[in-house]
MILO-342876 format. One record per residue (C-alpha): residue number from 1; y, z, x. Coordinates in steps of 0.2 Angstrom, whole numbers, plus 5000, padded with zeros to 4 digits. Layout:
BEGIN
(NUM,(Y,Z,X))
...
END
This chain:
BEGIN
(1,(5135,4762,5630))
(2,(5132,4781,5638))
(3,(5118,4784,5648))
(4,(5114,4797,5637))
(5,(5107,4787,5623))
(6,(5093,4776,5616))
(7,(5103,4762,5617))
(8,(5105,4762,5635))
(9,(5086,4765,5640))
(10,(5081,4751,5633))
(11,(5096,4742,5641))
(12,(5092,4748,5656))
(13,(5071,4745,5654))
(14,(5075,4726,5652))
(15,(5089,4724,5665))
(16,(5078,4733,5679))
(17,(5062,4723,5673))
(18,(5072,4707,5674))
(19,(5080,4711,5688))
(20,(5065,4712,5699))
(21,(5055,4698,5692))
(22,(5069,4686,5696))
(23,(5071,4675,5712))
(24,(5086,4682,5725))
(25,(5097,4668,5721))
(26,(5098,4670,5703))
(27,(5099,4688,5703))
(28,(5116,4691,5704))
(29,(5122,4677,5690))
(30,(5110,4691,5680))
(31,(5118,4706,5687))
(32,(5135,4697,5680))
(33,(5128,4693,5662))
(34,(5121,4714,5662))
(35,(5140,4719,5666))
(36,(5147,4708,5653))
(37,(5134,4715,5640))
(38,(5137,4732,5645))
(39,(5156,4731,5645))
(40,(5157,4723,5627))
(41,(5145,4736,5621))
(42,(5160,4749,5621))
(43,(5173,4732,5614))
(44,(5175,4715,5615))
(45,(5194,4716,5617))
(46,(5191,4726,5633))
(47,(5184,4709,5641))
(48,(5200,4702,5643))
(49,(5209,4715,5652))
(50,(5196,4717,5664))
(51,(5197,4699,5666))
(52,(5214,4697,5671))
(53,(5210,4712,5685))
(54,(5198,4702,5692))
(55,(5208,4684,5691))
(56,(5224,4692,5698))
(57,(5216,4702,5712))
(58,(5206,4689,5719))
(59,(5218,4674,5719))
(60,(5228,4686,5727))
(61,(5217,4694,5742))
(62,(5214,4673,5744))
(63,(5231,4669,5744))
(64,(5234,4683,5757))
(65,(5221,4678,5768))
(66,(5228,4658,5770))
(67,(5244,4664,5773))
(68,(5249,4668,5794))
(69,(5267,4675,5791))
(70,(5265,4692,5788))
(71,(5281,4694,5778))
(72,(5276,4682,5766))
(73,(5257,4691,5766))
(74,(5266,4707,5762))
(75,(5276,4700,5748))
(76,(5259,4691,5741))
(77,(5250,4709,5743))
(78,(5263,4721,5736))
(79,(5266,4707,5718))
(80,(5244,4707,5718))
(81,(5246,4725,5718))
(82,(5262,4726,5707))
(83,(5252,4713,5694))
(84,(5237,4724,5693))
(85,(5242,4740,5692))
(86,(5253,4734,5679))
(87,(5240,4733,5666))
(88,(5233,4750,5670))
(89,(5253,4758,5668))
(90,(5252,4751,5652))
(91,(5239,4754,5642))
(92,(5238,4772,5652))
(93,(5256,4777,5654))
(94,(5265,4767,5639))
(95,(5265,4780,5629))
(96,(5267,4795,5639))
(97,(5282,4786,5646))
(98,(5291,4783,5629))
(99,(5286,4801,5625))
(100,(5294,4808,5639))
(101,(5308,4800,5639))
(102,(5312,4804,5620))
(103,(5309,4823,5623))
(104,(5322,4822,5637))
(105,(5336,4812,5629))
(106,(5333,4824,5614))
(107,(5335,4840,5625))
(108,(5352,4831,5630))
(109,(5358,4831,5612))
(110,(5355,4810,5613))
(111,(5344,4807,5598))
(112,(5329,4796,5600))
(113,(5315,4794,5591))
(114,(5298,4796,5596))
(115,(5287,4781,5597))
(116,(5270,4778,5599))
(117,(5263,4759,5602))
(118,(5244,4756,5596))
(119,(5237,4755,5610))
(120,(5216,4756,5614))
(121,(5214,4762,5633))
(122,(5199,4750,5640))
(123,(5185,4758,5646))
(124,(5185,4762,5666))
(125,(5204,4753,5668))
(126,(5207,4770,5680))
(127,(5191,4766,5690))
(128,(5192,4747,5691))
(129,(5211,4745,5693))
(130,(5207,4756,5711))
(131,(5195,4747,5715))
(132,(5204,4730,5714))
(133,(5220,4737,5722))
(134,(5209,4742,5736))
(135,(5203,4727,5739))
(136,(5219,4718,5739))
(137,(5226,4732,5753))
(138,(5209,4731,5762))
(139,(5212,4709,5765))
(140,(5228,4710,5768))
(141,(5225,4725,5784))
(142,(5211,4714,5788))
(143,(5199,4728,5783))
(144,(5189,4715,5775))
(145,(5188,4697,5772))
(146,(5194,4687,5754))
(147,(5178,4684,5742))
(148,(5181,4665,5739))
(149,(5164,4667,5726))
(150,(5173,4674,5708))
(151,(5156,4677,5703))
(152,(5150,4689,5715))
(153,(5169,4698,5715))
(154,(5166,4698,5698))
(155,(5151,4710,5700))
(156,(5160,4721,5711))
(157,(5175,4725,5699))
(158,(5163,4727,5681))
(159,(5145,4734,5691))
(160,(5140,4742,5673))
(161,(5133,4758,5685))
(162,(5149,4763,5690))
(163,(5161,4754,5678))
(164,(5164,4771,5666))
(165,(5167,4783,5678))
(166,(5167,4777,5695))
(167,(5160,4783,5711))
(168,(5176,4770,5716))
(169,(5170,4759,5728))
(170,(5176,4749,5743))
(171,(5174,4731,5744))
(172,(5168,4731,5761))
(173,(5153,4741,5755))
(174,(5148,4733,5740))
(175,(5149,4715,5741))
(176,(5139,4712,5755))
(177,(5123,4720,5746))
(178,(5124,4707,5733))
(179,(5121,4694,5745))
(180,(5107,4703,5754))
(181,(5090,4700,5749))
(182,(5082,4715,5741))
(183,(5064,4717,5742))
(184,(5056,4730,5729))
(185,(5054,4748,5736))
(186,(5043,4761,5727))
(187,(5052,4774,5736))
(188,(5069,4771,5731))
(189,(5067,4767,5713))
(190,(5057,4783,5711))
(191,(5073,4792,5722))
(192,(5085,4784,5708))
(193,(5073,4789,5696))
(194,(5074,4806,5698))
(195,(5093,4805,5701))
(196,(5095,4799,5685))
(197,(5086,4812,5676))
(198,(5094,4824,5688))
(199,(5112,4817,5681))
(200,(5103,4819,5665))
(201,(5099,4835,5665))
(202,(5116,4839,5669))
(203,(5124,4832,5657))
(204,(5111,4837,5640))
(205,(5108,4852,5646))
(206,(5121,4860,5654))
(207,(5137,4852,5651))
(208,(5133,4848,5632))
(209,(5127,4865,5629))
(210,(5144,4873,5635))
(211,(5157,4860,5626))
(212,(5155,4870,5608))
(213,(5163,4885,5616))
(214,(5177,4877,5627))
(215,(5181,4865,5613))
(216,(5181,4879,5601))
(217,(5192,4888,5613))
(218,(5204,4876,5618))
(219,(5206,4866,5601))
(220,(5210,4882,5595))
(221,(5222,4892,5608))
(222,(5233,4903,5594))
(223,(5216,4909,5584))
(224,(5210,4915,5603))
(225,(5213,4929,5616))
(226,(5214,4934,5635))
(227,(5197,4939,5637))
(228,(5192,4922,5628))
(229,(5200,4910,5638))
(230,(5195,4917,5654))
(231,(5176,4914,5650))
(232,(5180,4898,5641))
(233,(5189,4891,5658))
(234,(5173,4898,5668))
(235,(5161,4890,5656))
(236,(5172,4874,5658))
(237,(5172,4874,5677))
(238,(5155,4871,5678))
(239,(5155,4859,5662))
(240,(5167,4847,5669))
(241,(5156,4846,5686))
(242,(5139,4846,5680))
(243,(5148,4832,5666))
(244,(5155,4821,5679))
(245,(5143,4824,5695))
(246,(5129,4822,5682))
(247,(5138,4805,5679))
(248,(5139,4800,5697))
(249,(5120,4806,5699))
(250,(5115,4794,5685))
(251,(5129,4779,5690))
(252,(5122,4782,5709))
(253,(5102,4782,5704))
(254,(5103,4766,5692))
(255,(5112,4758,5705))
(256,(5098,4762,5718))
(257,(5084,4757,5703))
(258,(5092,4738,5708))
(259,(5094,4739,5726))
(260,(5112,4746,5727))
(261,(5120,4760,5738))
(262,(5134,4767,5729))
(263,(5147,4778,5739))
(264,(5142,4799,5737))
(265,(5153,4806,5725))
(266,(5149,4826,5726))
(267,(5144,4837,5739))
(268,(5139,4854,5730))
(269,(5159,4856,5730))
(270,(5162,4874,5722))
(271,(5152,4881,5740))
(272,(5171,4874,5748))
(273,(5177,4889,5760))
(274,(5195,4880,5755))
(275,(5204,4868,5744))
(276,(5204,4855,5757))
(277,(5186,4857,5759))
(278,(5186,4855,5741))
(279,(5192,4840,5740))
(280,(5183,4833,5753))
(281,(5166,4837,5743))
(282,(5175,4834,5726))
(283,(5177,4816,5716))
(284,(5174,4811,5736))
(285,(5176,4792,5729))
(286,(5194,4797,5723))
(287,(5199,4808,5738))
(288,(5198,4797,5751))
(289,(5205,4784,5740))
(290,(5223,4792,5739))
(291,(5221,4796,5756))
(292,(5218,4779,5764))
(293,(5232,4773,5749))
(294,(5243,4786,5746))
(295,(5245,4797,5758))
(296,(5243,4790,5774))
(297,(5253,4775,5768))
(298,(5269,4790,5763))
(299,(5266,4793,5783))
(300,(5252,4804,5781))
(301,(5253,4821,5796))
(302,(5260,4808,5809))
(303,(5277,4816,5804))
(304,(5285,4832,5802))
(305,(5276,4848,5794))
(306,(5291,4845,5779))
(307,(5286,4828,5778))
(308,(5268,4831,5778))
(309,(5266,4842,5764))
(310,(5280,4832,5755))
(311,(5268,4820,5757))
(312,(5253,4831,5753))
(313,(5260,4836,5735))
(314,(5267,4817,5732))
(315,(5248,4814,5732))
(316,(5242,4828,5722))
(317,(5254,4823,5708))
(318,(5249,4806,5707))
(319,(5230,4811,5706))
(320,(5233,4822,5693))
(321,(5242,4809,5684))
(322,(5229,4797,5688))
(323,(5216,4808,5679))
(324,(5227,4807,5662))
(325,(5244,4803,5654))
(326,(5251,4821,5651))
(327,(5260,4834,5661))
(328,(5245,4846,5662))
(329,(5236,4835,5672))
(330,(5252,4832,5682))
(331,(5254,4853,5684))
(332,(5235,4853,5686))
(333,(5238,4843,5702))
(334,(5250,4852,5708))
(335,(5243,4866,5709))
(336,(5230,4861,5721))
(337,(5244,4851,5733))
(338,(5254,4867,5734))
(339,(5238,4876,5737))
(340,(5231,4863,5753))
(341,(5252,4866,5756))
(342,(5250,4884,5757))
(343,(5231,4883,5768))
(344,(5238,4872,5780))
(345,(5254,4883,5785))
(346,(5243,4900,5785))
(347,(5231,4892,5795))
(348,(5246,4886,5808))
(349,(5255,4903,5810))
(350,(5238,4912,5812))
(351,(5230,4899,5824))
(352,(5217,4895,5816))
(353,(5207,4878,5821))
(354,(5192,4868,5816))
(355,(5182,4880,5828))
(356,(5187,4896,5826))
(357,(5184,4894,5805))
(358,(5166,4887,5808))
(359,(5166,4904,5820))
(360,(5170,4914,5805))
(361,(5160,4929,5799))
(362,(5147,4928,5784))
(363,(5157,4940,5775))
(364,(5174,4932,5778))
(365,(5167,4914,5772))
(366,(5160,4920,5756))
(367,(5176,4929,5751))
(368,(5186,4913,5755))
(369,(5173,4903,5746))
(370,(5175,4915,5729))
(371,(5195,4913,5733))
(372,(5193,4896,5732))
(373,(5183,4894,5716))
(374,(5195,4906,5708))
(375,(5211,4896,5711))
(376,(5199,4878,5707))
(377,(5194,4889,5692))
(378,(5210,4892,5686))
(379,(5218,4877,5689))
(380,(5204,4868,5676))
(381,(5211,4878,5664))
(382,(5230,4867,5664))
(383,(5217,4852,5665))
(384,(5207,4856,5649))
(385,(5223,4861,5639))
(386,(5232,4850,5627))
(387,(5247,4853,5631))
(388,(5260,4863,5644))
(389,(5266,4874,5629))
(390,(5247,4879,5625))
(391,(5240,4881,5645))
(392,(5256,4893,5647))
(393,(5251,4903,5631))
(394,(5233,4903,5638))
(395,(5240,4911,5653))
(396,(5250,4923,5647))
(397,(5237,4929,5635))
(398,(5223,4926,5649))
(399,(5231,4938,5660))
(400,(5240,4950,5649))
(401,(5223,4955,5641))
(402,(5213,4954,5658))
(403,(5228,4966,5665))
(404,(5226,4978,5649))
(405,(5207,4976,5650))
(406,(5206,4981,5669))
(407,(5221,4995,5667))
(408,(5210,5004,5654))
(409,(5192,5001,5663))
(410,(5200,5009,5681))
(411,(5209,5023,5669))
(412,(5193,5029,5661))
(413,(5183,5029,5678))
(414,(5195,5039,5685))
(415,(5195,5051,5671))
(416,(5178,5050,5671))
(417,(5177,5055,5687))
(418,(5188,5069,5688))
(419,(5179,5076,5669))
(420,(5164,5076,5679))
(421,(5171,5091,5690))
(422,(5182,5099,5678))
(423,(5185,5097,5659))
(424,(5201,5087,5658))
(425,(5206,5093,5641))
(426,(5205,5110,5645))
(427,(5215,5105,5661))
(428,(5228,5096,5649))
(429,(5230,5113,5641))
(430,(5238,5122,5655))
(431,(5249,5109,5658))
(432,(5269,5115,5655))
(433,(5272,5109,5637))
(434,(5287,5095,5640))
(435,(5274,5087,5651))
(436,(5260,5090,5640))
(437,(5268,5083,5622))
(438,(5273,5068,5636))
(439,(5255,5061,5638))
(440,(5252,5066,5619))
(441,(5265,5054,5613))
(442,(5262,5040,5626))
(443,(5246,5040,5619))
(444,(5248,5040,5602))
(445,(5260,5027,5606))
(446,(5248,5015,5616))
(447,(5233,5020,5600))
(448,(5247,5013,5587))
(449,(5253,4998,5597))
(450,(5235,4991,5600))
(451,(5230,4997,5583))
(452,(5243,4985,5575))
(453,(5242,4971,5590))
(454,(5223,4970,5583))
(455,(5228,4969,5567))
(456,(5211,4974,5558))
(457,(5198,4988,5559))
(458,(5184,4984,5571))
(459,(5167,4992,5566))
(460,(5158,5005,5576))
(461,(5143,4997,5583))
(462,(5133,5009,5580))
(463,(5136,5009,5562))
(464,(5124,4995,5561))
(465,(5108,5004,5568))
END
């Protein structure tokens, strides 16, 4: 059930209405029931899997917290975590994983054939499975106390808000706002109101608009050329944003309809001056997620500057194989790992600390802000692929073209330039002949190789008129 359609406005009309006209104590049993509804409303089969998240996460943070030796606690933790990840490894990874494999024993001469299971990826596993995996980590560091009520932990994991596309929330926030007795505030439904046409607008108008060209683009990479790509990743850099912040905007804005405060998701992250600012106002949900689970966990910069970025890219990798089962996502994030890699050693042999970058000029900032969206910008484009073999065609072409575009722009400027002074075929004349019939066949050359590279006659425009 998207938030973009028919269906779910009435949904949502009946669960707010409901929702308020309720007592306190009933209202989350209600809240339960609206999650289930919601959930089945993309397939019934996705109930179970969900399901046996929630059981094993929560028996698990329970058995953790009644447990006082910390060896046993660890065990119990890292088996919850083991157990629920599992599900999401295979119905995410399976595949990629026997595909994989395949490929490489076949480029070893072993032969292996490749083999795909049947298997239906459950709406918001990605989302839910880090949630419930934070949970367990957070208990067992004592970050937050074991929910003993599998009804309320229930609303935590599946919250129909959240549940497609995150923000991906922490235990310690959510839960105790379903206990808290909400009173109905005209100012903050209206607020969530206006951030779910907000998302909306994003979404239908922006983001929709721009998916026929991309898709056109990038379903078709062979059909397509240099200049073509570049403008379909730019169009697609601010598709995937205004898509997935217009998401949060709407996820954020029902919740806040019911009373909830969701965690912020985006912070206007293409204004980053750097890709680590980037990332601090990008999928913020996500980021501090590998952060508090990933990285720091790997030893985080409490090691040596080797280490750290070893660390750094280790937790790139995973995030761009979080966001989907294919090496272009993998390549995609780690890009921006060796990037943050590359910031963090520039900034260390120039000296440059916290202050003196807020310090910065105006120019400097807005020149590292366009650096910035260029490498973000360019990186979407391994995202958006569909596979490895067609991003690297996309790049070759991308730049090729852009390279012979630019070449023959700055070439005729400068002819231009110099024509304006003195005429330059009547300055070719004088030249000594071996010279002279060297720029008449490296022309004729480059005419004929371009003529036969666009392999039909392009109409002069003004033909038409």
């Amino acid at each position: 059930m998207l938030f973009s359609t028919a269906a779910f406005a009435v949904f949502m009309t009946v669960t707010f209405l409901a929702y308020w006209l309720l007592p306190h104590k009933y209202r989350w049993i209600f809240i339960l029931m609206a999650n289930a509804w919601f959930y089945i409303s993309y397939d019934v089969r996705y109930l179970a899997v969900i399901l046996v998240t929630m059981l094993a996460s929560y028996i698990c943070a329970i058995l953790i917290e009644k447990q006082d030796v910390a060896k046993k606690k660890k065990i119990i933790m890292t088996t919850g975590v083991v157990v629920t990840l599992s599900l999401l490894l295979v119905f995410k990874y399976l595949n990629f994983a026997l595909y994989t494999v395949a490929k490489v024993l076949n480029r070893l001469s072993i032969p292996m054939q490749e083999t795909t299971l049947r298997l239906i990826m459950p709406v918001g596993i990605s989302f839910y499975t880090f949630m419930a995996v934070g949970y367990i980590i957070d208990v067992y560091k004592g970050k937050t106390q074991a929910v003993r009520h599998f009804g309320k932990y229930a609303i935590f994991v599946s919250f129909f808000p959240n549940i497609s596309s995150g923000p991906i929330e922490r235990a310690g926030h959510f839960i105790p706002q379903i206990d808290k007795e909400k009173t109905f505030d005209y100012d903050s439904v209206v607020y969530g109101a206006r951030l779910l046409l907000l998302g909306l607008i994003k979404k239908i108008v922006i983001a929709d608009m721009m998916t026929k060209y991309v898709d056109e683009v990038f379903n078709k990479v062979p059909q397509h050329h240099g200049i073509c790509f570049a403008w379909a990743t730019l169009l697609y850099t601010f598709q995937i944003y205004c898509d997935f912040s217009g998401y949060s905007d709407m996820a954020i804005g029902v919740a806040r309809m019911l009373g909830f405060d969701l965690l912020t998701n985006f912070r206007q992250p293409y204004l980053s001056s750097s890709i680590k600012e980037f990332w601090g106002r990008w999928h913020i949900s996500l980021s501090t997620w590998f952060r508090d689970y990933v990285y720091i966990p790997l030893g985080g910069n409490r090691c040596s500057k080797t280490r750290r970025d070893l660390n750094l890219l280790i937790t790139f990798l995973c995030s761009g194989l979080w966001h989907g089962a294919s090496w272009t996502f993998v390549l995609w994030g780690g890009i921006h790992g060796i990037c943050q890699i590359i910031e963090n050693r520039i900034k260390e042999a120039t000296g440059l600390t916290r202050e003196k970058e807020k310090a910065l000029t105006k120019p400097v900032k807005i020149l590292l802000t366009l650096l910035t969206f260029c490498i973000v910008s360019y990186a979407w484009m391994f995202f958006r692929a569909n596979s490895i073999s067609e991003a690297f065609y996309i790049v070759r072409s991308m730049f090729t073209d852009l390279l012979k575009t630019t070449l023959a722009i700055i070439l005729l400027i400068i002819f231009d330039l110099f024509n304006e002074r003195k005429d330059m075929l009547m300055q070719l004349s004088r030249l000594k002949a071996p010279l002279k019939w060297v720029i008449y066949i490296v022309s004729a050359i480059v005419v004929i190789a371009l003529k036969v590279n666009n392999q039909f006659a392009q109409e002069f425009i003004y033909f038409k008129f």
